[in-house]
C-alpha positions as CSV (number, residue, x, y, z in Angstrom):
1,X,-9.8,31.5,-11.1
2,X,-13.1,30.7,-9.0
3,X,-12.9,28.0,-6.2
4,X,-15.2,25.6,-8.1
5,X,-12.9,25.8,-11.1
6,X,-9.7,25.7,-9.0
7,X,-11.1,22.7,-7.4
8,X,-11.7,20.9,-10.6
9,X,-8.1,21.6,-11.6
10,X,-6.6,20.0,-8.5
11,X,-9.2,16.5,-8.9
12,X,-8.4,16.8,-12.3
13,X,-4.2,16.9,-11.8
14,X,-4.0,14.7,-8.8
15,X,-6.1,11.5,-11.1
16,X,-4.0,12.3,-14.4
17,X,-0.8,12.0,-12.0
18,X,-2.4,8.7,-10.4
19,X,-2.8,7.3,-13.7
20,X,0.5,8.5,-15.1
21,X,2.2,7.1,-12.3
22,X,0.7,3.5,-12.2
23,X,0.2,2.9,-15.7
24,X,3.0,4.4,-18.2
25,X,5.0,0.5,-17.1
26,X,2.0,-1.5,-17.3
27,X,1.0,-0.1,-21.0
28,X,4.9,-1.0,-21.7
29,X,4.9,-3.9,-20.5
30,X,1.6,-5.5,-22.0
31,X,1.2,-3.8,-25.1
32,X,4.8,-3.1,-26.3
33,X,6.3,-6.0,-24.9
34,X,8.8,-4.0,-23.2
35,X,10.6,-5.3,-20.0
36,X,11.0,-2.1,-17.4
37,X,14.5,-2.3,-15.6
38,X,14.5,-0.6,-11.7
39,X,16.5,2.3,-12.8
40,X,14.0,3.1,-15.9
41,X,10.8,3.0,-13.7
42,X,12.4,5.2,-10.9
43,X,13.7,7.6,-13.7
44,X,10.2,7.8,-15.5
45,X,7.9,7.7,-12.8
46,X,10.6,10.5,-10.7
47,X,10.0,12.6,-14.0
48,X,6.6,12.0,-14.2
49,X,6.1,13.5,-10.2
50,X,9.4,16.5,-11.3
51,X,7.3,18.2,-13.8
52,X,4.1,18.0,-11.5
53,X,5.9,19.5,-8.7
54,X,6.8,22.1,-11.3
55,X,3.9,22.7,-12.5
56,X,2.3,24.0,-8.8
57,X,4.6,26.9,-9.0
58,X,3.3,28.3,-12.8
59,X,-0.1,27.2,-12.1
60,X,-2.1,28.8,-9.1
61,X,-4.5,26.6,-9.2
62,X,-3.1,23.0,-8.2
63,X,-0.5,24.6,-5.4
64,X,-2.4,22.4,-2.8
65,X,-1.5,19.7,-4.6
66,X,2.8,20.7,-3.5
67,X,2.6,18.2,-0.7
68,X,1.4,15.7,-2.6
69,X,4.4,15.8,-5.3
70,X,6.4,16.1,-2.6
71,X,5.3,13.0,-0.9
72,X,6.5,11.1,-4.3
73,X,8.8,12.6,-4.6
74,X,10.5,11.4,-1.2
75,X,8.9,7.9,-1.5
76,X,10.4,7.3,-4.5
77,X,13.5,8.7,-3.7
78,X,14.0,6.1,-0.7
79,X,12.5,3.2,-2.6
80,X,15.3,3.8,-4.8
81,X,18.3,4.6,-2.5
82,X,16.8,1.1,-0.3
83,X,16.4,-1.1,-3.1
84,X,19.0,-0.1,-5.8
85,X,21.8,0.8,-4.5
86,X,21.7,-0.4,-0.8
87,X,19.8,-3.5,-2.3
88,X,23.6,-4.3,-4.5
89,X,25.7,-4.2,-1.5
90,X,26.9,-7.9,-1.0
91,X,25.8,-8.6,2.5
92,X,22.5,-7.2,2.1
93,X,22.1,-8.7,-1.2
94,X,23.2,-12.1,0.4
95,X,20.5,-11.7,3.0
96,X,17.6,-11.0,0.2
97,X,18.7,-13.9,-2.1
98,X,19.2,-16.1,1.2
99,X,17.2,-19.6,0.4
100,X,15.7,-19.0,4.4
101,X,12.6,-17.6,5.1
102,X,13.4,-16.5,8.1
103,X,15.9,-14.5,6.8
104,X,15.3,-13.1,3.7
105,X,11.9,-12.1,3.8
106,X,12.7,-10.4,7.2
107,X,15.4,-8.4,5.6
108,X,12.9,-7.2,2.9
109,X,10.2,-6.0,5.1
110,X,13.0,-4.2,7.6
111,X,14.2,-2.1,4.3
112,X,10.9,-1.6,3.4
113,X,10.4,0.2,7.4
114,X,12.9,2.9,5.9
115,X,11.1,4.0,3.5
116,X,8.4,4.1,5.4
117,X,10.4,6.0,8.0
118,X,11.2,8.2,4.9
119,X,7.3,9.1,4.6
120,X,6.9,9.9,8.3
121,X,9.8,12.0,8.9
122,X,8.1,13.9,5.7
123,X,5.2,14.2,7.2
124,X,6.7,15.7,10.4
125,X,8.0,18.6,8.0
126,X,4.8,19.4,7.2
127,X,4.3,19.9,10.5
128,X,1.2,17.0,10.8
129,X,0.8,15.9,14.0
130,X,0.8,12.0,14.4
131,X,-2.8,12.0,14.5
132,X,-2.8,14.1,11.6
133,X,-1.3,11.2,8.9
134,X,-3.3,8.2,10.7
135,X,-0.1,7.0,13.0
136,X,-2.3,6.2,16.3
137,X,-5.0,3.9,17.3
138,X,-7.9,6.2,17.0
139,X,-11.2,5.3,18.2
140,X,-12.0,2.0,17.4
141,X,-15.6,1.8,18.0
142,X,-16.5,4.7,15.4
143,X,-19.7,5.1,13.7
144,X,-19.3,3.4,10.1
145,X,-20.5,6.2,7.6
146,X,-23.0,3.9,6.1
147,X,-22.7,1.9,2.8
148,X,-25.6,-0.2,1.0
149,X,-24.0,-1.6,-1.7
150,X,-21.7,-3.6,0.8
151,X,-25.0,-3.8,3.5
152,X,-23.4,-1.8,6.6
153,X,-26.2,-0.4,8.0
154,X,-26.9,3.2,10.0
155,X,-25.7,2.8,13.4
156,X,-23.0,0.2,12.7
157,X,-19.8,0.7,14.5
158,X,-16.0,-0.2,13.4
159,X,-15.8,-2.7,16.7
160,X,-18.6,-4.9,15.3
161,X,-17.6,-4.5,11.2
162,X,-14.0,-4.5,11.4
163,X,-14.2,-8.3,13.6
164,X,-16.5,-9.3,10.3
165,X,-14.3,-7.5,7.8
166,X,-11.5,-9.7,9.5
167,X,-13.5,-12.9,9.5
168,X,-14.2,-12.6,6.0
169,X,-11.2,-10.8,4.6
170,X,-8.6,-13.7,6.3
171,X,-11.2,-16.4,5.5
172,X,-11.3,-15.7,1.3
173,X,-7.6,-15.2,1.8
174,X,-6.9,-18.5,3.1
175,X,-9.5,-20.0,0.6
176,X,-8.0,-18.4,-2.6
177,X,-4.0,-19.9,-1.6
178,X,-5.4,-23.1,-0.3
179,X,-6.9,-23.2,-3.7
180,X,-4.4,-21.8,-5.8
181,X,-1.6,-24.1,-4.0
182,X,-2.9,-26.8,-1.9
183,X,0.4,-27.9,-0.1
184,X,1.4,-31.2,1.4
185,X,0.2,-31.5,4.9
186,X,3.9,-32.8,5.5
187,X,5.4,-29.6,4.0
188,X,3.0,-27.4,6.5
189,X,4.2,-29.3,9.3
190,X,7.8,-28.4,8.3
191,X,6.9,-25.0,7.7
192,X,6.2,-24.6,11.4
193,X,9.9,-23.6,12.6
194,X,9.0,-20.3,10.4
195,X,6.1,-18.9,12.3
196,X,7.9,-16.1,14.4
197,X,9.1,-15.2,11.1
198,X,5.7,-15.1,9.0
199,X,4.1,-13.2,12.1
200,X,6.7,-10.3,12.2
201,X,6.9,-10.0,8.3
202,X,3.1,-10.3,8.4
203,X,3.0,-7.3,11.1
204,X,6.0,-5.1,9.4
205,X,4.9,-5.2,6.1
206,X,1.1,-4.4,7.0
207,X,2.4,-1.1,9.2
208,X,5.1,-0.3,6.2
209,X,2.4,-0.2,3.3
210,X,-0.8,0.9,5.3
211,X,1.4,4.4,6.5
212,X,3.7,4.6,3.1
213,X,0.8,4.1,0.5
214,X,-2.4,5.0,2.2
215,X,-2.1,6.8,5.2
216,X,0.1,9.3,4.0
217,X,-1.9,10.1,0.4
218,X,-4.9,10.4,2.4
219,X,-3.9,12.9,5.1
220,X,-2.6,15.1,2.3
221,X,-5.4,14.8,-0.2
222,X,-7.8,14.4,2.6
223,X,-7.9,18.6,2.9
224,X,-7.2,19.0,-0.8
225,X,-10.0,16.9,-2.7
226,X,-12.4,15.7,0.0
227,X,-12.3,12.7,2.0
228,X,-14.5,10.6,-1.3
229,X,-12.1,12.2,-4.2
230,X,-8.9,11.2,-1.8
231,X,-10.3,7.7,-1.5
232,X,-11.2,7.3,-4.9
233,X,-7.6,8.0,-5.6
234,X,-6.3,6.0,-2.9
235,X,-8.3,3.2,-4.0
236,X,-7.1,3.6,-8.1
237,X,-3.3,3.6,-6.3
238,X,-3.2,0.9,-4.8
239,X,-5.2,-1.6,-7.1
240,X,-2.9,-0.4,-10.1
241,X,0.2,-0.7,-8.2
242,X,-0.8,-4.9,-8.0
243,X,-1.4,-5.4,-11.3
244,X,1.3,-7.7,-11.0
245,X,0.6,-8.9,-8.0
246,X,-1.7,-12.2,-6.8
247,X,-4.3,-12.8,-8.5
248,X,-2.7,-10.5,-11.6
249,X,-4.3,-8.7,-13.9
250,X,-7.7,-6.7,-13.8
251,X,-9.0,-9.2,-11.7
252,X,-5.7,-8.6,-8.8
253,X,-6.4,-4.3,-9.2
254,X,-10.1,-4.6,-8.7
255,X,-9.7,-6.7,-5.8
256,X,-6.9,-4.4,-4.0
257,X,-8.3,-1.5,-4.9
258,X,-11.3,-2.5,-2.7
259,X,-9.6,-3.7,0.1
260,X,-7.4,-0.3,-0.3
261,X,-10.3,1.6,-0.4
262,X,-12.3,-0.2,2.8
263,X,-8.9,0.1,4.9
264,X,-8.5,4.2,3.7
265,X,-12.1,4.3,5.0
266,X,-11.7,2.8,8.7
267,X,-8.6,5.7,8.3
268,X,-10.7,8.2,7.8
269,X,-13.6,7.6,9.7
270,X,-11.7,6.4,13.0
271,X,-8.5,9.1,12.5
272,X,-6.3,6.0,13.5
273,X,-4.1,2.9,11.9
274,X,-5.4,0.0,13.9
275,X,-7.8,-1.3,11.8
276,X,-6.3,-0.9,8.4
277,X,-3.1,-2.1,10.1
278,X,-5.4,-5.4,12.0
279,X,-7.0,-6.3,8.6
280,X,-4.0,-6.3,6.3
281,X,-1.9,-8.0,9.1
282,X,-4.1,-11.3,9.5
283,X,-4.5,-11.8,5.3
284,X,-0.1,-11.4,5.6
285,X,-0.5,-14.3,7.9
286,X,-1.9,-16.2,5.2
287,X,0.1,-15.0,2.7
288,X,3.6,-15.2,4.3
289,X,2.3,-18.4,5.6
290,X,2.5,-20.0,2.2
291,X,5.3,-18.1,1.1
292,X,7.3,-20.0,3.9
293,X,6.1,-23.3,3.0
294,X,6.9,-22.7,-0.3
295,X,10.4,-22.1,0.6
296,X,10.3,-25.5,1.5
297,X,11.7,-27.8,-1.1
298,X,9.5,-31.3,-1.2
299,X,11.7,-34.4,0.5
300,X,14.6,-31.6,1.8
């Protein structure tokens, strides 16, 4: 087979696997009415990523694409093991159900880091250097490859648009959940006590899904399908994944799927994590912010 045409082949596999992936549960669940338990989406969606890997060895054409089944294969393998069965013993399902902030949304991010953990030490196998899968700071002040339809300019540099990416990423954030929940200012006040918390969930969690779900896809498919196909796929990831998220909907995947792609872009174009990390940390401020406050029960 020609390169062009092996080329194809790989885009081609690597969206239908995307798509398989993200939206076999969601077509379930909103046109068949059927609820998906934990053990049903790991055992589909493992099957789903099985017969891919499979597939590389019959079909010469998509064997670049063996890291990338591999990296699902090993994501969902520790999502599983962290959140099934290690997520049922007693203690640690005491600390998740806890009614304290401060303790069970730590617990959830700090299983969530061995997963992630998972993902790196798989990426070490492959023998990628850190730099290789985005784990450094990278240059900060990198050119921005230029974009009109979101007006950054030739010249503009990730120092000057990341700080106005942050401004107006954290500022929409904070607009949307004042909106959406406009709490009592005595209930803020309480919520107080719980900012060491909300900052170290905010800054776990942002690491934790900036290297498990985009850091890692893109230094694998980064070689395999070109840095706009890998972002494009990146992008189509990560919105589906929060259909059920906040806002839900179409309306939730568009958003994320922006945000995932502008975040895989600073990735790419600075080779580091710091800004993906920097812009996803301060809109988890917000977000754990309220999710503390709600915690809070009225007159307690």
């Amino acid at each position: 087979m020609d390169e062009s045409r092996a080329s194809k082949s790989i885009l081609i596999t690597a969206w239908v696997t995307i798509l398989a992936i993200t939206l076999w549960n969601i077509i379930l669940q909103e046109i068949f009415q059927y609820k998906v338990s934990e053990n049903t989406y790991y055992l589909v969606s493992g099957t789903i990523v099985v017969l891919g890997l499979i597939l590389t060895f019959i079909w010469k054409a998509i064997r670049p694409l063996r890291p990338f089944y591999g990296l699902f294969i090993v994501l969902l393998a520790a999502q599983w093991l962290v959140f099934v069965p290690l997520g049922e013993v007693p203690a640690v399902k005491g600390w998740l159900n806890h009614p304290s902030f401060n303790v069970n949304m730590v617990v959830e991010v700090l299983l969530k880091l061995l997963v992630t953990l998972a993902v790196i030490a798989y990426l070490l196998l492959l023998k990628k250097t850190r730099q290789e899968f985005f784990l450094a700071k990278g240059d900060l002040a990198a050119p921005v490859e230029p974009v009109r339809w979101l007006g950054v300019a030739p010249g503009t540099r990730w120092n000057r648009f990341g700080l106005i990416l942050a401004v107006c990423l954290s500022l929409g954030t904070l607009a949307f959940l004042i909106i959406a929940g406009r709490p009592p200012l005595d209930i803020v006040v309480k919520a107080l006590p719980f900012l060491p918390a909300v900052l170290f969930a905010a800054a776990m969690n942002s690491f934790n899904e900036e290297m498990t779900y985009k850091a890692s896809f893109l230094s694998i498919l980064e070689d395999v399908v070109g840095k706009p196909h890998a972002l494009g796929l990146l992008a189509a990831f990560f919105g589906i994944l929060h259909f059920y998220g906040i806002p839900y909907g179409v309306i939730g995947v568009l958003l994320a799927a922006f945000l995932g792609w502008v975040l895989g872009k600073s990735m790419l174009e600075t080779r580091g994590l710091f800004w993906a990390w920097f812009l996803h940390f301060l809109q988890d401020v917000w977000i754990f912010a309220f999710l503390a406050i709600g915690s809070i029960t009225p007159g307690g």
